[in-house]
N, C-alpha and C positions, 0 to 999 in steps of 0.2 A: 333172549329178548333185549336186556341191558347192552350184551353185546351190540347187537342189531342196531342199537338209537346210538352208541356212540359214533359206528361208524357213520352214520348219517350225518352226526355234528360236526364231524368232523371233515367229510366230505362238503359241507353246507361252507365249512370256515373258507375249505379252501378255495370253495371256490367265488367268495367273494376280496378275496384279495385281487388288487389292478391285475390283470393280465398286463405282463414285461415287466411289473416292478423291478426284480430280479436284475431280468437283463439292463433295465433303464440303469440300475445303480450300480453294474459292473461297466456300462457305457459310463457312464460318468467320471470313476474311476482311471477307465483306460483314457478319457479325452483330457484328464489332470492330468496323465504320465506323459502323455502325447506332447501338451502343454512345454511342461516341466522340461522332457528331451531338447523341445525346440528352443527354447531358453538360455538354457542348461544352469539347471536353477541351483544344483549342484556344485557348480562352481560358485554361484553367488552369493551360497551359505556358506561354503567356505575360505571364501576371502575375508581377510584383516577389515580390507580396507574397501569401497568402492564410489569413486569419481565420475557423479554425472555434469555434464558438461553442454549447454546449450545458449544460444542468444535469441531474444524474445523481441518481440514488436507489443506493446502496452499501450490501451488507450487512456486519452489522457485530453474527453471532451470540457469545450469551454475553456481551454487554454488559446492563447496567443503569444506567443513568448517574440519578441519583436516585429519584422514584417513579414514573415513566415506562420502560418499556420498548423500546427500538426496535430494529426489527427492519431499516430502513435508513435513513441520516443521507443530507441532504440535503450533494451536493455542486455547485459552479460552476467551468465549464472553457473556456478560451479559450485555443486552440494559434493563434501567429502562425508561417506555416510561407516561407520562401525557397529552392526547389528549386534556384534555379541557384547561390547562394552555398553553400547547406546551411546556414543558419543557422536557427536557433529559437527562438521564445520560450514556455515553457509556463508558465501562471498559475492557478492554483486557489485557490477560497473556500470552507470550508466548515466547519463546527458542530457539534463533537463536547462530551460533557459540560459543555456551558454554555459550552466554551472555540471561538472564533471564529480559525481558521488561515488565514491569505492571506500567500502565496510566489507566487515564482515563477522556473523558473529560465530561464539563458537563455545557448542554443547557439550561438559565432562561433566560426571559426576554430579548430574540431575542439575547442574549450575549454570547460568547463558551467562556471556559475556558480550557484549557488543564492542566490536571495534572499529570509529573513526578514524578512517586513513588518514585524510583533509585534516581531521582536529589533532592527531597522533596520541591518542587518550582511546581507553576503554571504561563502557560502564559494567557493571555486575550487575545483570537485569533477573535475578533472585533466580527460586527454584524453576524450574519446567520440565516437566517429563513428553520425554523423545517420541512419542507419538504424537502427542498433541500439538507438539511442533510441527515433523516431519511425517504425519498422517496422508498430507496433501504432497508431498516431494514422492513417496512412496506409489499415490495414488495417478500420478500423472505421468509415469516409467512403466512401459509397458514389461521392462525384462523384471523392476520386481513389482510389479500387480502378477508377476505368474510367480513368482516367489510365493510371494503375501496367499495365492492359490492354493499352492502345494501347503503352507502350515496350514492355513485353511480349510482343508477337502472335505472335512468332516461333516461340514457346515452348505456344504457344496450339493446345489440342486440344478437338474436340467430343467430349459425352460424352453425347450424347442427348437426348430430352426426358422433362420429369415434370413430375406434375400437382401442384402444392402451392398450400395453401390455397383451395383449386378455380380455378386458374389453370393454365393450360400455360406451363411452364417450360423455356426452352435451358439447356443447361448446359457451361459451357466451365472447362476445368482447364488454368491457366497456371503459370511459376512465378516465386515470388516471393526475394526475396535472405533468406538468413536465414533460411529458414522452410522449413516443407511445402509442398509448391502447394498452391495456391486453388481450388477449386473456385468456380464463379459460377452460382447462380438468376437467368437473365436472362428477365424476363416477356415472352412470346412475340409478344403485341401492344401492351408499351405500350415495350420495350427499358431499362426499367429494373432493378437489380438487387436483387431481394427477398432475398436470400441468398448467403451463402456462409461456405462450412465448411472446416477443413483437419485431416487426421490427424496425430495428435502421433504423434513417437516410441514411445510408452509406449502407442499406438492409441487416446488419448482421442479422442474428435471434437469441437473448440471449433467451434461455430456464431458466425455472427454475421448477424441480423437489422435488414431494415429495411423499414418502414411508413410510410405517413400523409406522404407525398413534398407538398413545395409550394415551388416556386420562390422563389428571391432570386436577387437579379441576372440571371434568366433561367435560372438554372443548378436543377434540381432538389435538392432534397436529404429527404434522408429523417429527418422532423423525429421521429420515435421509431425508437430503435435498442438492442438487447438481443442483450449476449453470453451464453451458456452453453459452459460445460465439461460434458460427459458432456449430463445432465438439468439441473444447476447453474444457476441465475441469477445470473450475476457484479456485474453491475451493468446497470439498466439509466437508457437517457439519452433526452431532449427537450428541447422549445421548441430543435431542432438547425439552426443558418443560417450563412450562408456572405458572405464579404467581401473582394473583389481589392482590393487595391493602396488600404488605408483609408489617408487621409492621417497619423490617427497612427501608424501601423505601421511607417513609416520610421523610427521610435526605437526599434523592439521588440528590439532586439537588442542595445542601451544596458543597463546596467548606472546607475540614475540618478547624475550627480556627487557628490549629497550622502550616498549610501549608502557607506558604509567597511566595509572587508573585516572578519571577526569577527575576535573577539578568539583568539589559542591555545587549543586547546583540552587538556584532559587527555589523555595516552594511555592510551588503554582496550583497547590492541590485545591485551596482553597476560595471564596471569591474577597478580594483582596481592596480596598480604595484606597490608592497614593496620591498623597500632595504631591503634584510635582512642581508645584510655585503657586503661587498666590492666584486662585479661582481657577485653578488648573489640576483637575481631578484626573488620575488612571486608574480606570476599574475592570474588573474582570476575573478570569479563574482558568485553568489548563493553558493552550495555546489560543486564546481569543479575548481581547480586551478595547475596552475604548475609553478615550480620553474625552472629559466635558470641560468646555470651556467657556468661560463666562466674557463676551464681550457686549459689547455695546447696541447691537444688534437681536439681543436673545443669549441664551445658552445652545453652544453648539460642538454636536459630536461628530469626531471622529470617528470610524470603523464599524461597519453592521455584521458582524460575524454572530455565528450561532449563540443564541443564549444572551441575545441583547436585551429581550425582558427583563432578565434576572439583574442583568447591569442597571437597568434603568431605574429599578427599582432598590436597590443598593444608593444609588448616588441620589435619589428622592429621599432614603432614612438618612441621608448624611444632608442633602440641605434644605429638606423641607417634602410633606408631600404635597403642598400645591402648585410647587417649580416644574415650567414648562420647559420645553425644545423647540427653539427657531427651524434648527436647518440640522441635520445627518450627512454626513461626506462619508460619498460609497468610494473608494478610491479605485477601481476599476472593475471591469465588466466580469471578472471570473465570478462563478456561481459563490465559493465558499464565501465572498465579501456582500452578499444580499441575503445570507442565509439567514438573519436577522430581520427581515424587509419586515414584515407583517406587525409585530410590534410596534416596527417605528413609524409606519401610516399609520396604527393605532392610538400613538402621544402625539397625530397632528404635525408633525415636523414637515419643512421643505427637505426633497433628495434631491442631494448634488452629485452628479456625478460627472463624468466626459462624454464627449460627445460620442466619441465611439461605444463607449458602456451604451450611451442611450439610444445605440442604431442595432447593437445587438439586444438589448433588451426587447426592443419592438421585432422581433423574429422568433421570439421565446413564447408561446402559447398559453403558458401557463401566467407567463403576466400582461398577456395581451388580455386573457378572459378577464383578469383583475383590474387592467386599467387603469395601471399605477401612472404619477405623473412624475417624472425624473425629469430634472432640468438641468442644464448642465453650469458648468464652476461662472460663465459670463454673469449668471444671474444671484452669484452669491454679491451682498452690497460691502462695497468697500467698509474695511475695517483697521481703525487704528488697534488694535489687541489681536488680529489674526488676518492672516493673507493666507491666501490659497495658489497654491503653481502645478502647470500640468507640464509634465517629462515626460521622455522616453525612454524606459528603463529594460532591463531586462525581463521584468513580468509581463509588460504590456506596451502597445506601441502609444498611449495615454495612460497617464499615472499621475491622480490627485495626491499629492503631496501638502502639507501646511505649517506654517511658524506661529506660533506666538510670540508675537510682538516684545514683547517687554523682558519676558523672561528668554526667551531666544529657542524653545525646545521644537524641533525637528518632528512632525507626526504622517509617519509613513506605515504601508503597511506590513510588508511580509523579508525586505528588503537584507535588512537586518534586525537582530535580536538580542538580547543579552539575558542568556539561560544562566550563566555560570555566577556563584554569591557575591566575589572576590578580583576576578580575574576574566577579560575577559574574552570572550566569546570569537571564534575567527571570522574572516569575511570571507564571504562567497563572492563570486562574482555578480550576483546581485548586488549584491553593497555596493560594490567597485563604480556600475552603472550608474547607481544612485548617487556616488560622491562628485561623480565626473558631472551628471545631468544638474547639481545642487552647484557647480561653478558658474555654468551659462544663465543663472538667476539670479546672481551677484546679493543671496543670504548668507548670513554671518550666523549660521544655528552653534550653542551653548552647549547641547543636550542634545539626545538622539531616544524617541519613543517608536512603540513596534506594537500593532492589534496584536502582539501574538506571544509579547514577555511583562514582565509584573515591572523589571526595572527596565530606569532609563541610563543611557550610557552616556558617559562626557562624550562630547565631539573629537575632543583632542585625541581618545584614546580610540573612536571609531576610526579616525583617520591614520593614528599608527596601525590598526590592523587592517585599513586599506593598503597601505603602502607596502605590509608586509603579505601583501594577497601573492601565489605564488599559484601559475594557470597550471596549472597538471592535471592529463586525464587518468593518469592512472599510478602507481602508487608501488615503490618495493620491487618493482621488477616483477611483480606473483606474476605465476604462470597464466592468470586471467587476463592479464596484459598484452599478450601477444597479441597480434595483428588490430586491436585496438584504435 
């Protein structure tokens, strides 16, 4: 009888287990090896060294960087990646407002460095461990998202098939460190991966796509690839190739000899208010700061960048808190220069800006429902302690610019900076624009201030680092330089 019930129980177990578990998790198995072959992820794990290589298109709304529009700036990307040390090298080129940025930083022994080609200085940007770096360079490479697969499989579940792009698609959801799992678009006859997407936190869905696959070194790769947030196009990237164990890549994680660490830099951590002459306050904290100036007119500020409350209320415990704001000078139309807006209709102040700021503001929705009044620089009233001039600089094809009178100090915004304690700071060619636009106005500026540094710089010494401005787009001959 005992006998009798067990077999019963036993028959009852089995037969509530899924019909094909089994086989589903020996198919899954076999569509990782499948994977893995097509890959050949074998090679991947054992190479030293592996060089991904691609040039991206980045958007970059609410710019206007002269009389040209762009709606994305061309960037160049080459990750040198060493899975078994953990070490990395990342290098990027790329061309914003005329100005040519080539860095590059580079991960040993849990340590980053950043290296300024333009500045010829590295910083020591502390510890960081190599995933959390290179989490997202891993996740956007289709040859090691099938790597990252195969350590993976364990974790490795099927979730069916679908049809995309008029293909049949496996779909396997694994997990990754760091992150949401993976889902993976695995094309059902060719085993490569057209797709994969992960749920955020907050339930966005970031996709990440890939196309137009064509082998190097045997290894497939997928030479265009396109992230989206939600609907979003983040960036996308091409001409994408792949490189084990390049003979120069056993330096990539050198730091060159003749590269010297930067110079000190200011502390910016805190919120700071400088005298910079007589009724002439600079306040602020990180990269966003604004100057108050006491003229004849009212007290009036320069710069609305983020976290202009906290300014406002800084330079109210230094002169008082019943001291009002005449007029705020928004110095041109880019968003990050009104990210402050809200406060400063809230202290009552006129905005000054340009006229073009104020033809693009009126197309922006969200300040059209608010109904702000921006008026532009014609309506600031003459002032013997401050004049205001609009250029054409390399940020914008209008640029509020202003002096004080008396003491002579320069207040612009993003143009130039001076980060460094001692020594200073190089010029982009932003600055260069800015020194040439400040001749055709025939001012005689002392000093040079910036919404975005704590100190102000002599002119004399902004002008030797114009002069010493050298156009280069690219840097050392590196291999990221070709066809550039």
């Amino acid at each position: 009888m005992i006998r009798f019930m067990l077999i019963i129980i036993i028959s009852a177990l089995l037969w509530v287990i899924p019909k094909g578990s089994a086989e589903q998790a020996e198919s899954v198995e076999h569509l990782i090896e499948e994977v893995s072959r097509t890959y050949k992820t074998d090679r991947l794990e054992a190479a030293q060294t592996i060089r991904l290589m691609e040039d991206r298109r980045i958007e970059f709304p609410g710019h206007d960087y002269g009389p040209v529009f762009h709606d994305l700036t061309a960037q160049r990307r080459h990750y040198v990646l060493d899975f078994q040390s953990q070490s990395a090298s990342t290098e990027y080129l790329t061309e914003i407002a005329n100005t040519s940025y080539h860095a590059r930083s580079v991960l040993r022994d849990g340590t980053l460095k950043f290296i300024d080609y333009a500045a010829g200085n590295f910083e020591d940007q502390g510890d960081v461990e190599f995933l959390s770096r290179h989490g997202a360079t891993i996740r956007s490479s289709a040859p090691l998202l099938a790597m990252w697969l195969k350590r993976q499989e364990d974790t490795a579940s099927y979730a069916g098939q679908r049809l995309w792009l008029g293909r049949q698609h496996d779909l396997l959801v694994f997990e990754f460190p760091q992150s949401p799992p993976l889902t993976l678009y695995i094309d059902a006859e060719t085993k490569l991966i057209s797709k994969m997407y992960r749920i955020m936190p907050n339930g966005t869905q970031v996709s990440y796509t890939f196309d137009r696959y064509r082998e190097h070194e045997s290894i497939p790769v997928a030479t265009e690839h396109i992230v989206y947030v939600g609907a979003q196009q983040i960036y996308w990237s091409f001409k994408r190739s792949i490189l084990l164990d390049e003979r120069a890549d056993r330096l990539a994680f050198e730091v060159e000899s003749d590269i010297a660490e930067e110079p000190g830099r200011v502390d910016q951590s805190v919120m700071s208010v400088s005298d910079l002459a007589d009724g002439v306050l600079h306040i602020g904290q990180g990269d966003a700061y604004s100057t108050f100036v006491e003229t004849e007119h009212g007290n009036v500020v320069f710069g609305l960048k983020a976290g202009f409350e906290e300014r406002l209320d800084a330079w109210r415990a230094r002169v008082g808190p019943d001291q009002s704001v005449s007029h705020v000078i928004i110095p041109d139309h880019r968003p990050a220069q009104i990210a402050g807006l809200e406060a400063a209709v809230q202290s009552g102040a006129q905005l000054i800006t340009t006229n073009d700021a104020i033809s693009k503001f009126k197309t922006d929705e969200s300040l059209q429902a608010a109904d702000y009044d921006f008026v532009s620089v014609d309506a600031f009233p003459t002032s013997e302690s401050m004049k205001l001039g609009l250029v054409q600089t390399a940020h914008a094809n209008e640029v509020v610019i202003a002096l004080t009178s008396e003491s002579g100090i320069l207040l612009q915004s993003e143009h130039y900076a001076a980060l460094y304690e001692t020594v200073p700071f190089y010029a982009k060619n932003t600055g260069v624009t800015l020194f040439k636009a400040i001749g055709g106005l025939d001012w005689a500026p002392l000093s040079i201030a910036s919404t975005e540094s704590r100190r102000a710089e002599d002119w004399a010494v902004f002008s030797a680092q114009v002069e010493a401005f050298e156009r280069v787009r690219c840097h050392r001959d590196r291999p990221i330089c070709a066809d550039w």
